[in-house]
C-alpha positions in Angstrom: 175.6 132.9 -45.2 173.2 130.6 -43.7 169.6 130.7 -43.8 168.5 132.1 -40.7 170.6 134.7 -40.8 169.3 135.9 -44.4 165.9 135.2 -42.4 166.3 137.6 -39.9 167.9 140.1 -42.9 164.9 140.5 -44.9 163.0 140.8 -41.6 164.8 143.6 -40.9 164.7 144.6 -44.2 161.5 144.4 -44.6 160.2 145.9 -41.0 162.8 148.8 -41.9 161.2 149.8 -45.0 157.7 150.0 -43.4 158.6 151.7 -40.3 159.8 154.5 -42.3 157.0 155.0 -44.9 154.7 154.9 -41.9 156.7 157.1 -39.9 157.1 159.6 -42.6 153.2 159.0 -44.4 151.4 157.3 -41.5 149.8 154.6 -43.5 151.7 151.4 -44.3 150.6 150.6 -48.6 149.4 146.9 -49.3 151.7 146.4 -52.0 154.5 147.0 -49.4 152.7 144.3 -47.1 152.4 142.0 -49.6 155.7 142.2 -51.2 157.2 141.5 -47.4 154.6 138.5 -46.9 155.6 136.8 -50.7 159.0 137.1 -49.6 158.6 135.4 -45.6 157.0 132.7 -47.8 159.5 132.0 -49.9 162.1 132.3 -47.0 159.9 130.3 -45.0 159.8 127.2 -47.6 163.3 127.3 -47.9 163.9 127.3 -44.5 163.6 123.8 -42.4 164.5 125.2 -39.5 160.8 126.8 -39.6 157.3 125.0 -39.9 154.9 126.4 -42.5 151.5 125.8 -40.1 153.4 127.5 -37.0 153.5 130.3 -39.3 150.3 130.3 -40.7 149.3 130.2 -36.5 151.2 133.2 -35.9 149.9 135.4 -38.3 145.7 134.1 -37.5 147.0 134.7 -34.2 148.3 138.0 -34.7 146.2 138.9 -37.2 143.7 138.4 -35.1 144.8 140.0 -31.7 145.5 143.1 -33.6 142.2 143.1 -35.2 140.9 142.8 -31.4 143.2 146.0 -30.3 142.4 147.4 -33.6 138.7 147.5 -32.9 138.6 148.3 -29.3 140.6 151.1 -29.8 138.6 152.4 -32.6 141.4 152.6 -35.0 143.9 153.5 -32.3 146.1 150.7 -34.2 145.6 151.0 -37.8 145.0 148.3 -39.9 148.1 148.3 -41.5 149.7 148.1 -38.4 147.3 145.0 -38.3 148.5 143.4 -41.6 151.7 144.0 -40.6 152.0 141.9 -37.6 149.5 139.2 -39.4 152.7 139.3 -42.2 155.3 139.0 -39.3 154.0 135.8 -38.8 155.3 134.2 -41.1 159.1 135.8 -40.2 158.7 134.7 -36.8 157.1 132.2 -34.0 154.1 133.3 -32.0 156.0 133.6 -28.9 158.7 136.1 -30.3 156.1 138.0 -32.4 154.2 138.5 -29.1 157.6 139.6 -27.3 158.1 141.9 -29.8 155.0 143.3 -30.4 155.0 143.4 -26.0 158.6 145.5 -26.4 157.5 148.0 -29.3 154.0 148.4 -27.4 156.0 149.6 -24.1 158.3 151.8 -26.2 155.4 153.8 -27.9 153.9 154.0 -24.7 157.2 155.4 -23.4 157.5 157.3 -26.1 153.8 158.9 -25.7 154.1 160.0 -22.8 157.2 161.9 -23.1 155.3 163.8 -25.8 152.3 164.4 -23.6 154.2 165.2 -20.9 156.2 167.6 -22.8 153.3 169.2 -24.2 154.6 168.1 -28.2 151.7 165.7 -28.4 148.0 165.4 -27.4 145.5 162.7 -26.6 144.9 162.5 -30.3 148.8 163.0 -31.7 149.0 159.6 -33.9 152.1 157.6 -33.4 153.3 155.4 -36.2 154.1 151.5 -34.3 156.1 150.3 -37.5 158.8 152.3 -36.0 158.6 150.8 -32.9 158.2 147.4 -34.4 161.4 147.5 -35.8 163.5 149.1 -33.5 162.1 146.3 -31.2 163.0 143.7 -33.6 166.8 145.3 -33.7 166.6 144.8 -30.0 165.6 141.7 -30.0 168.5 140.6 -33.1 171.3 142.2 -31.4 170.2 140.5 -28.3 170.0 137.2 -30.3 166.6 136.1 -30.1 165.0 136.7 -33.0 
């Protein structure tokens, strides 16, 4: 098995576990977060197919966006969901973390307005986005870039 692919494994792995303690708690625990970012770091120094200071961009970059969004929306995106895609950084390049976080945005939109629609949801119904996340990053594996 080559390096990548058990890269993109314990991303999955990892994204897959938090999507479904925060679709079934909505809250996403530290310990899970940091568990996930020990092991992109280790992955990540093992890996030379991947640079240690694009990572450490991607997650300030991230980090930071989601703060932004986070803030703006008055908690509309939690801050685990914020810690979360700061860790994801460190799986994945700026450009495919914003592609992804772009594809699970749209889907949770989609998805929120079927429920609103449908009368199953209201303006202040929370969503869980680790769910979305991942099923983005499946997406984007299957389709090969991830």
């Amino acid at each position: 098995m080559n390096l990548s692919l058990l890269f993109n494994i314990c991303l999955l792995l990892y994204l897959g576990s938090v999507a479904l303690w925060d679709y079934k708690r909505l809250i996403i625990p530290n310990q899970l977060l940091i568990l996930g970012s020990i092991v992109g770091l280790i992955l990540l120094l093992l890996n030379k197919n991947h640079s240690l200071v694009n990572a450490i961009i991607a997650s300030c970059i991230m980090g930071g966006l989601a703060f932004g969004v986070s803030r703006m929306t008055r908690g509309g995106l939690g801050m685990g969901d914020v810690k979360l895609l700061s860790s994801l950084g460190l799986y994945m390049g700026v450009w495919s973390l914003l592609n992804m976080t772009f594809i699970a945005t749209a889907l949770s939109g989609i998805v929120g307005l079927v429920l609103l629609v449908s009368g199953k949801a209201n303006k202040k119904t929370l969503l869980p986005f680790a769910p979305f996340l991942f099923i983005s990053a499946m997406l984007m594996f299957v389709r090969g870039s991830l």
